[in-house]
C-alpha positions in Angstrom: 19.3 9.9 -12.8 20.0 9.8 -16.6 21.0 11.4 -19.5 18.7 13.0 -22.1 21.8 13.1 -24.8 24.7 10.9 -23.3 27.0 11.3 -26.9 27.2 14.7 -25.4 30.5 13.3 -23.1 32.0 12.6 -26.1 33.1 16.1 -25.3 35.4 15.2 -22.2 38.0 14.1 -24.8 38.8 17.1 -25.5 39.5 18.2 -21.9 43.8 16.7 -21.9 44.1 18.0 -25.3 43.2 21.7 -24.2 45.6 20.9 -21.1 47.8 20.4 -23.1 48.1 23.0 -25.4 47.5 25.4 -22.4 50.7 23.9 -20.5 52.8 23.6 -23.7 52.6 27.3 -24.1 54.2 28.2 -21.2 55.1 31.7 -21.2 51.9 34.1 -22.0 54.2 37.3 -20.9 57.4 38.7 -21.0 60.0 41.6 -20.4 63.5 41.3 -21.9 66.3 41.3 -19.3 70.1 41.7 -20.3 70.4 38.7 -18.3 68.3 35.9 -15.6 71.5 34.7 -13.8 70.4 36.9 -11.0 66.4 36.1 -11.1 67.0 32.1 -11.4 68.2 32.3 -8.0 65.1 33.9 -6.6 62.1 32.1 -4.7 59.1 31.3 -6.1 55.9 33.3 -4.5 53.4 30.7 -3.5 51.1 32.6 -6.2 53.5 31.6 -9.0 52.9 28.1 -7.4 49.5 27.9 -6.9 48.9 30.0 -10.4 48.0 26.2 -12.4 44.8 26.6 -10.1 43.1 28.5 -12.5 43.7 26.3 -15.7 42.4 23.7 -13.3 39.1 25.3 -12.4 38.7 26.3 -16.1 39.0 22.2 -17.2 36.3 21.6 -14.3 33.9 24.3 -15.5 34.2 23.5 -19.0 33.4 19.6 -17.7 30.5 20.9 -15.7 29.0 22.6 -18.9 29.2 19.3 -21.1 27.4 17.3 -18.4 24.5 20.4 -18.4 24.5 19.8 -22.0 24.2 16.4 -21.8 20.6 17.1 -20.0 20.8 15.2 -16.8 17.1 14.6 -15.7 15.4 11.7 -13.1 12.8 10.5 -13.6 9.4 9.4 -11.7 7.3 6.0 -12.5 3.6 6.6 -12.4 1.2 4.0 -12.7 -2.4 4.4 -13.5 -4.4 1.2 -12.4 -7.7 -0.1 -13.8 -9.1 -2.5 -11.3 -11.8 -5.1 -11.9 -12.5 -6.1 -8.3 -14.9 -7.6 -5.9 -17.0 -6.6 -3.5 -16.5 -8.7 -0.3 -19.2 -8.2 2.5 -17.7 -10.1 6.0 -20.4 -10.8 8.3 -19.1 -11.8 11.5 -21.2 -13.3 14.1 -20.9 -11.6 17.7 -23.9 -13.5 19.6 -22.2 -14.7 23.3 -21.4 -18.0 22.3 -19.1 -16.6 20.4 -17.2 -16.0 23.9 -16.1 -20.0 24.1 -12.5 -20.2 23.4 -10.8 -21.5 20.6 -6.8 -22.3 19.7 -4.8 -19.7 18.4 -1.4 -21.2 17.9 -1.3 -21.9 21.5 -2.4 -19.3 23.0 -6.7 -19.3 24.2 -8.7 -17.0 22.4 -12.3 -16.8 22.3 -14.0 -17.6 19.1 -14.4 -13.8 18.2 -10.8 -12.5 18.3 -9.5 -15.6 16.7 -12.0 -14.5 13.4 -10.7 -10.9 13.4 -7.0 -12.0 13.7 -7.1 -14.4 10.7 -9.6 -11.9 9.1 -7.4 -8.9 9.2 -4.4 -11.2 7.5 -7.3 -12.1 4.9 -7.9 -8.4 4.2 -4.3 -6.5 4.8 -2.0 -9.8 4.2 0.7 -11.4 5.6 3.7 -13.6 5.3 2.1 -17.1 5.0 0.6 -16.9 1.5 -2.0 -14.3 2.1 -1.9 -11.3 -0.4 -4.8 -9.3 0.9 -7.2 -7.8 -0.6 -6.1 -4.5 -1.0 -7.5 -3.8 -4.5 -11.2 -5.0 -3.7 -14.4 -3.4 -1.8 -14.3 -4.9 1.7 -17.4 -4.1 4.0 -18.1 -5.4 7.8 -21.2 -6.5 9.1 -21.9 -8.2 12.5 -24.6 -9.4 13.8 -26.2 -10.9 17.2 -30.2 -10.7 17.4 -29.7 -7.6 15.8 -27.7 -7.2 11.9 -25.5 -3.9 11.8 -23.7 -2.4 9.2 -20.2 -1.4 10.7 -18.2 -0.6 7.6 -19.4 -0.1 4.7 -17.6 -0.9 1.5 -14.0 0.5 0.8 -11.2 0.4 -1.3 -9.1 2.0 1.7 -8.9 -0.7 4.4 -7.1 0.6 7.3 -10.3 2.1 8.8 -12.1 -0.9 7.9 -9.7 -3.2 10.1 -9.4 -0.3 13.3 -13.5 -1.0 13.2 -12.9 -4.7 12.9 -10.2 -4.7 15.7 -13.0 -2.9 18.0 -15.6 -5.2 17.3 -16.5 -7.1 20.5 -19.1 -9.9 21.8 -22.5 -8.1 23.1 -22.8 -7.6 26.6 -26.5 -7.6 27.5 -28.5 -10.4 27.1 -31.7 -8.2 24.9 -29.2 -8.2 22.1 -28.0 -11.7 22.4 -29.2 -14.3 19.9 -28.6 -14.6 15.6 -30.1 -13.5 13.2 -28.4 -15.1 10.3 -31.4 -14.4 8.0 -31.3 -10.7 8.9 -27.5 -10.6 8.6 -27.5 -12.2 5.0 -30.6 -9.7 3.7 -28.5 -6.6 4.6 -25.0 -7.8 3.3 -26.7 -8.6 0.4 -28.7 -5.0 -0.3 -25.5 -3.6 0.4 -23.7 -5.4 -2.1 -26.9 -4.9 -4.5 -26.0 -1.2 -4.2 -22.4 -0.9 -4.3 -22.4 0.4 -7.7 -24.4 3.4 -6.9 -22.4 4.1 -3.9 -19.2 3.7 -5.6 -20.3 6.6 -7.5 -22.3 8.3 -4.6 -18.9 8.6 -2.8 -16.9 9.6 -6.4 -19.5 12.5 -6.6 -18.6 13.4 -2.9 -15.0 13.6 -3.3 -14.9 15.5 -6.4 -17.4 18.4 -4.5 -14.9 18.3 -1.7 -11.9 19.1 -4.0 -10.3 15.4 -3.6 -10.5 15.1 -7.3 -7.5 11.6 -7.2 -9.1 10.0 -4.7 -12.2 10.2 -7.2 -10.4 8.9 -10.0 -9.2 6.0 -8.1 -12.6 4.8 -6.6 -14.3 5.7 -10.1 -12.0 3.6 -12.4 -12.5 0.8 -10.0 -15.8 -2.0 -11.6 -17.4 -4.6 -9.7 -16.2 -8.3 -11.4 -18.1 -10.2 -8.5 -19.8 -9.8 -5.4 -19.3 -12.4 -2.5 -20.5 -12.5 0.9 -18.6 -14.4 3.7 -20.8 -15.5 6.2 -19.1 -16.8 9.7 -21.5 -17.8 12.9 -21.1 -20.7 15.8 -24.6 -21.4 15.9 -28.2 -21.5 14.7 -31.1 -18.8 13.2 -33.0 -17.7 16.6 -33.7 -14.2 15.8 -34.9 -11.7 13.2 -37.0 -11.4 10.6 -36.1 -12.8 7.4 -35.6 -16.6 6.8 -32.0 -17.7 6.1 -32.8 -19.1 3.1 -35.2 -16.9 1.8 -32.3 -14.5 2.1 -30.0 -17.0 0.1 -32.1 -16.6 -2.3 -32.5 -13.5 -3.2 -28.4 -13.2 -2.8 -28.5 -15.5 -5.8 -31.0 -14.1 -7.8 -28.9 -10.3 -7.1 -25.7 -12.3 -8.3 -23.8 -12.5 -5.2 -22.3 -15.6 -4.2 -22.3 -16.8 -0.2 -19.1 -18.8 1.5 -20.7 -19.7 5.0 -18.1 -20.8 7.3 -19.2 -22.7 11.0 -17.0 -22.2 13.8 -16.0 -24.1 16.9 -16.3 -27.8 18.2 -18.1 -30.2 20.2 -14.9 -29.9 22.7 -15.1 -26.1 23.2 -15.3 -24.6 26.5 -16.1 -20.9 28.3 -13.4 -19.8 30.9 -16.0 -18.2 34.0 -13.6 -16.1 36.6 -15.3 -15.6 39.8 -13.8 -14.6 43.3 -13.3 -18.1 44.1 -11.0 -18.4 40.8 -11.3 -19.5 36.8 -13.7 -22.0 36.3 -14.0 -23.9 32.7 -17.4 -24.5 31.8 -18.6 -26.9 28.6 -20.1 -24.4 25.5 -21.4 -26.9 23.8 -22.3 -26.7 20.1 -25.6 -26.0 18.5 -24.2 -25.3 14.9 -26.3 -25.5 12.1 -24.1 -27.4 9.4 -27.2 -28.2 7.5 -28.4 -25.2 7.0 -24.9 -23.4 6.5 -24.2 -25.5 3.3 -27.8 -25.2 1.8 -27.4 -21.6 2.0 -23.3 -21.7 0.3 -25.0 -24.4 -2.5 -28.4 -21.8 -3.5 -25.4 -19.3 -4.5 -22.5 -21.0 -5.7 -20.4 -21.2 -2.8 -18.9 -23.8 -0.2 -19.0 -24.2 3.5 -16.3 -24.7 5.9 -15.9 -25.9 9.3 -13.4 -24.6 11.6 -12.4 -25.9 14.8 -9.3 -24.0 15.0 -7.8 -21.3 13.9 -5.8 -23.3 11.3 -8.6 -24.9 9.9 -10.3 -20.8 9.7 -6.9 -20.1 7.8 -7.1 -22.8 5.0 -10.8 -22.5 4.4 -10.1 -18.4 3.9 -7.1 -19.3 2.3 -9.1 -21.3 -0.1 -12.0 -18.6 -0.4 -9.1 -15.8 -1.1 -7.8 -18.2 -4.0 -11.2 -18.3 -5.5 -11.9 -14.5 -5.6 -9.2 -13.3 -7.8 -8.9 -9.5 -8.5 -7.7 -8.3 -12.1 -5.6 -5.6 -12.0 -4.3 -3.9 -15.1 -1.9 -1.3 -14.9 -0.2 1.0 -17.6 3.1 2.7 -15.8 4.8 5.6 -17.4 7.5 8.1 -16.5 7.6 11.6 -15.4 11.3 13.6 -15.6 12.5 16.7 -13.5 15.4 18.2 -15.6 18.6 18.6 -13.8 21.0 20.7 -15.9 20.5 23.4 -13.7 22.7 22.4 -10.3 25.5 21.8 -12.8 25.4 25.1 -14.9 25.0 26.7 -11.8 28.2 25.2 -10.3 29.9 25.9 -13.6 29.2 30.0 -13.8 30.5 29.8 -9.8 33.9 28.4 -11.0 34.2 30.0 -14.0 33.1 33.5 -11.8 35.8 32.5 -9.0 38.6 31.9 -11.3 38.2 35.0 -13.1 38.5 36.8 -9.7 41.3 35.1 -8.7 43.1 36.2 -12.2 41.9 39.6 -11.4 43.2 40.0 -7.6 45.6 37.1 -6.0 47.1 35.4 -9.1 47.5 39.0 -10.9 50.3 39.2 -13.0 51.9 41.9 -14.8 52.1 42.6 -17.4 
């Protein structure tokens, strides 16, 4: 809270003079008696006691009344942000070798859950340097033999990492395989048409009556477009050619980080009845072919064996991709003079009662 005019207290200083002069005169009535040897020896009423009561409530409402006068308000910071962000596609391999497990800080994770846990710190943050990327587009696509689109891109991330967190290796073997080529074509005609979605969706909202969510997602622009690419293996399936795909990434301006997961040392846990049995995954990653498609657009490639390795390379990726954010705050104010006028008519209203009934006097 604050003060609107503040010299306005100035006016408490007068408060112990007006005391003052109210004590100093001390008799406001009288009746002449021949002589007050007779009253001085009679008890005093607990009214006569009680009776400096109402200069006190008169000093408090006339201090109530200088602080309404000094306009006590509080006031709200608003911000209005204009965001220059980028438009992140994550394509996320979930073929079945993706089941071979990997270390996650000691614990044995298969390679999937280990990308979605360092993933969602990459897009929401967390305490080891990790910002997250709340001010840019973020979209999810996976892919096995078949490249699906399951988020698109948002500025509002918590259903984007519920659908990450439910994302799971395919179960039957007709949809095994991976199709990076596929998978890099439809990340990349996504991000080719953010901008028109962006505004698709602005239109939406504003017909639906959810005119600030429209302002937010219309004052946000497109700085860059990146797709990050993570797989454990090689192109078996679909129709487009990886690099082909690359290709036209680069010539839409969008930039690929390819990221190759697992190790020549990595190993599928089988549990039968006859108990857990750890069986070799081998490796059949395509390095080569990773970094020739990261070097047609501008990006790198990483390998990750672990899920620190998987940290530092998106740690490195999420240094990169810096998001501008400009933001112009001012302040909104709620008078609050009210409360204490309010409080001092209530005194002011009791005292003159009480000088009207229990602390009568007469004449």
């Amino acid at each position: 809270m604050q003060l609107y005019s503040p010299w306005v207290l100035l006016l408490f200083l007068a408060l112990p003079i007006m005391a003052f002069v109210r004590l100093r005169k001390k008799r406001t009535a009288a009746i002449r008696f021949p002589s007050l040897t007779d009253m001085k020896n009679c008890l005093v009423s607990w009214r006569v006691r009680f009776r400096p009561l109402l200069l006190i409530a008169r000093l408090i409402c006339i201090g109530l009344l200088i602080v309404a006068l000094a306009r006590p308000r509080k006031g709200t910071v608003l911000s209005e942000i204009s965001t220059e962000g980028v438009a992140i596609e994550v394509v996320a391999d979930r073929s079945g070798s993706m089941q071979a497990e990997m270390d996650y800080y000691g614990q044995k994770l298969n390679r999937l859950e280990v990308l979605k846990k360092v993933f969602a710190d990459f897009i929401g943050g967390n305490r080891k340097g990790l910002a997250g990327r709340s001010n840019d587009l973020v979209g999810l696509i996976t892919f096995a033999r078949y490249a699906d689109t399951i988020c698109p891109l948002v500025l509002s991330h918590n259903v984007l990492l519920e659908f990450l967190k439910n994302t799971e290796i395919v179960r039957f073997r007709n949809e095994d395989g991976t199709a990076i080529g596929d998978a890099i074509a439809l990340a990349a005609a996504r991000l080719k048409k953010a901008e028109d979605e962006l505004q698709q969706r602005r239109a939406q909202l504003i017909h639906a009556g959810e005119k600030n969510l429209a302002e937010q997602d219309g004052g946000f622009k497109i700085a860059g477009k990146v797709i990050i690419l993570l797989t454990d293996g090689v192109n078996n399936a679909g129709e487009r050619d990886p690099l082909q795909a690359a290709e036209l990434a680069r010539d839409w301006g969008i930039k690929i980080y390819t990221i190759g997961i697992g190790s020549s040392q990595a190993y599928t846990t089988i549990r039968t009845p006859l108990g857990n049995y750890k069986v070799p995954a081998g490796q059949d990653l395509d390095e080569r072919l990773l970094k020739a498609i990261a070097d047609k657009t501008g990006g790198f490639y990483g390998r990750a064996d672990s899920a620190k390795t998987l940290e530092k390379i998106v740690e490195r990726i999420d240094k990169l991709e810096k998001t501008k954010v400009k933001s112009i705050q001012y302040a909104q104010y709620a008078e609050l003079f009210g409360p204490w006028a309010f409080a001092a008519l209530s005194i002011l209203t009791l005292e003159i009662l009480a000088g009207c009934t229990v602390f009568r006097k007469s004449p």
